[in-house]
N, C-alpha and C positions, 0 to 999 in steps of 0.2 A: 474452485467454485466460489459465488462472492452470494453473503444473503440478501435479502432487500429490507425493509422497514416491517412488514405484513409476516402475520405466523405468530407472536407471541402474547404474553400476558401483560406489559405493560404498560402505563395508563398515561395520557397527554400529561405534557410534548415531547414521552418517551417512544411513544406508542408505535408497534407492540414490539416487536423483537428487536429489545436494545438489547446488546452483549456488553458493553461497556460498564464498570463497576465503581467509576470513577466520575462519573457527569451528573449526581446528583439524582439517579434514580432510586429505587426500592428495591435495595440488595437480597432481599428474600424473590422479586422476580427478575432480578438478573441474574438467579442462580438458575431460576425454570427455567431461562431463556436459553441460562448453557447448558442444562439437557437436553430441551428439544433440539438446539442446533447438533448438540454431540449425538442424540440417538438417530438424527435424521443424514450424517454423514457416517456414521458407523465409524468413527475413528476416534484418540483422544486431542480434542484442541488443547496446544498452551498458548494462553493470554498470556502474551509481553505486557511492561512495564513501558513503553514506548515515550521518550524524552527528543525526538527529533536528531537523535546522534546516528551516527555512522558504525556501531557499537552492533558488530552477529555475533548471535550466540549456538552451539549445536545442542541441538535437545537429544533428549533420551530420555528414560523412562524415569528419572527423577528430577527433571526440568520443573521448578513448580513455576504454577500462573506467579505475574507479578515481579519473574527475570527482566531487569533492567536491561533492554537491548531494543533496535528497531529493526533488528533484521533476524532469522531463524533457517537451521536448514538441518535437515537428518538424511540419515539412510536406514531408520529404523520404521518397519512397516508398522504402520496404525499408531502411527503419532502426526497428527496434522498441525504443519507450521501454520501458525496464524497472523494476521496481524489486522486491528480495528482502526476505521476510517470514518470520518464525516465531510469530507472534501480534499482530505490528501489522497496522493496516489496508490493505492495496493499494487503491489508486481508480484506475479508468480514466477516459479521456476523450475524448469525439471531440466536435468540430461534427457541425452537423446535413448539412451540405454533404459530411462528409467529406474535408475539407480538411487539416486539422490534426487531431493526437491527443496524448495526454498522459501520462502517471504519475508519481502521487504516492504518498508513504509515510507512511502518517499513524501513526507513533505518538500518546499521550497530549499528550507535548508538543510533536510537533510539530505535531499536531491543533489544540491551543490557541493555541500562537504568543502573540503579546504581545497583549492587546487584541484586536484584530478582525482580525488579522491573523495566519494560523495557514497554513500550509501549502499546505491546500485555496482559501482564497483568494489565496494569492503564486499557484498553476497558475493560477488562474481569470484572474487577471489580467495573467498572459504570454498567454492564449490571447487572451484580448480585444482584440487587436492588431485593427488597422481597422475598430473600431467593431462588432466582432460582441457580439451583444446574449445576456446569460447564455440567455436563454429558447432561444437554439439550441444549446447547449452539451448533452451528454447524458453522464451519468455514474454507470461500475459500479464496485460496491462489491466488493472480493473475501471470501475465510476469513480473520477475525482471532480472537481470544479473545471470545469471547461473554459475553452480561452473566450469566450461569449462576455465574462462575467467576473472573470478572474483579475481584477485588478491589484497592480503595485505600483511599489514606488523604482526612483533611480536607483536605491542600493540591493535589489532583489535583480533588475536588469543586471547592474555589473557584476553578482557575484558569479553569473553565470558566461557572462561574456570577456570577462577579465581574462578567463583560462580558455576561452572557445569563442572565436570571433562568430563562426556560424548561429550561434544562439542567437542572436540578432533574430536572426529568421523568426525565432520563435515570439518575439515582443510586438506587436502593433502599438503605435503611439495613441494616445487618448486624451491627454490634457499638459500642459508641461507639466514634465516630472511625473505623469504616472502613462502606466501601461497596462494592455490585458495581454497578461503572460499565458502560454500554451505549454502546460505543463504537461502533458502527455505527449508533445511533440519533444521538450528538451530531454524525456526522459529514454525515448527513441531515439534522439541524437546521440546521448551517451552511450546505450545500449551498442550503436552501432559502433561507436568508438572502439567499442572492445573485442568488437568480431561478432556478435550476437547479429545473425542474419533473418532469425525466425522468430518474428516480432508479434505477436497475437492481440487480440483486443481494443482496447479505448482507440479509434482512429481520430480523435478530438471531436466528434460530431454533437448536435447535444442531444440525442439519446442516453449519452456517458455522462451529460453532467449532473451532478448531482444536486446542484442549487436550484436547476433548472425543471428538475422532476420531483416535487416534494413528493408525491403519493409513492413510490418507489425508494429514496433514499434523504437516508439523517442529511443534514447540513449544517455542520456549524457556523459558517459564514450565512446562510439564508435568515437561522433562526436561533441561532446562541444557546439557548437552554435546550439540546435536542441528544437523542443517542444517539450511537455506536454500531455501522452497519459490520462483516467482517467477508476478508476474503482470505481461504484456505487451501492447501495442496498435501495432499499426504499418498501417502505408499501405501498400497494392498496388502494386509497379510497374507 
């Protein structure tokens, strides 16, 4: 599940359920805010330390908030992997058993990672622990910045196309030297790279963007000084 902006206590240009502890809000209601989200998913969130690295960590029940990593995964019921966005991408994760579940943060670079190695594939291959095969893996995409809006430059194009000619696909040209990149489509390209065939969520449209819907979702690219929306996945007791 991923939250929206609406539901908390905090006051413009937080306003209201920023989760984020880090953006310059009032840490006494980013604490209310992770109540309400904890008591309204009945599970315990851990808040990452998120640095754009390729960097999973596996929680359990002494994970504290503030674990340097961008990506999380357990198989411990009522512990929900988190991770907070204002225009990068959230991806979830579960097996197809329901066993294990995941989240990762995929900014641009930690999307791309060095080589073939980005992010989405460091989770992928924490989960594949005893030989579970990508094709049972099943993964959603949350609100990031859409390809509407999403501009870069030439070295954001080649970090992705250096290693995957196809990613082309995903850049339309715009000005020399820059482009509106489709981050939710390179990050289904990857996905698919790996065997990942049950792709859920963001299909790039802009319902999903989030620059694009202020009344619904933080942005930092829209609005610089904003909070912290979050998308979670956890196991039932």
């Amino acid at each position: 599940m991923y939250t929206t902006r609406s539901g908390g206590v905090s006051d413009a240009p937080y306003d209201s359920l920023n989760l984020g502890d880090h953006v310059g809000d009032d840490l006494v209601h980013v604490a209310a805010n992770r109540v309400i989200f904890q008591q309204a998913i009945g599970a315990h969130p851990v808040f990452l330390n998120q640095v754009h690295s390729t960097q999973v960590v596996p929680l359990d029940a002494t994970t504290p908030d503030g674990t340097v990593a961008d990506a999380c995964l357990t198989d411990q019921p009522g512990l929900a992997c988190t991770v907070m966005v204002a225009d990068c991408l959230p991806v979830l994760f579960t097996t197809a058993d329901g066993h294990r579940v995941a989240a990762a943060h995929a900014g641009w670079r930690g999307l791309a990672g060095q080589g073939d190695m980005g992010i989405l594939e460091a989770t992928v291959k924490h989960m594949q622990a005893n030989a579970m095969q990508a094709n049972n893996i099943l993964a959603w995409l949350g609100p990031c910045i859409g390809p509407q809006v999403f501009e870069v430059g030439d070295e954001v194009r080649a970090a992705f196309t250096t290693s995957d000619s196809q990613a082309a696909e995903c850049f339309k040209p715009l000005t020399p030297g820059k482009w509106l990149a489709d981050l939710a489509a390179l990050a289904r390209l990857r996905l698919r790279a790996l065997g990942i065939r049950q792709i859920y969520g963001n299909d790039s449209s802009p319902p999903w963007c989030t620059v694009g819907n202020a009344s619904r979702f933080f942005s930092y690219r829209r609005d610089c000084v904003t909070g912290r929306f979050c998308a979670s996945i956890w196991l039932e007791r």
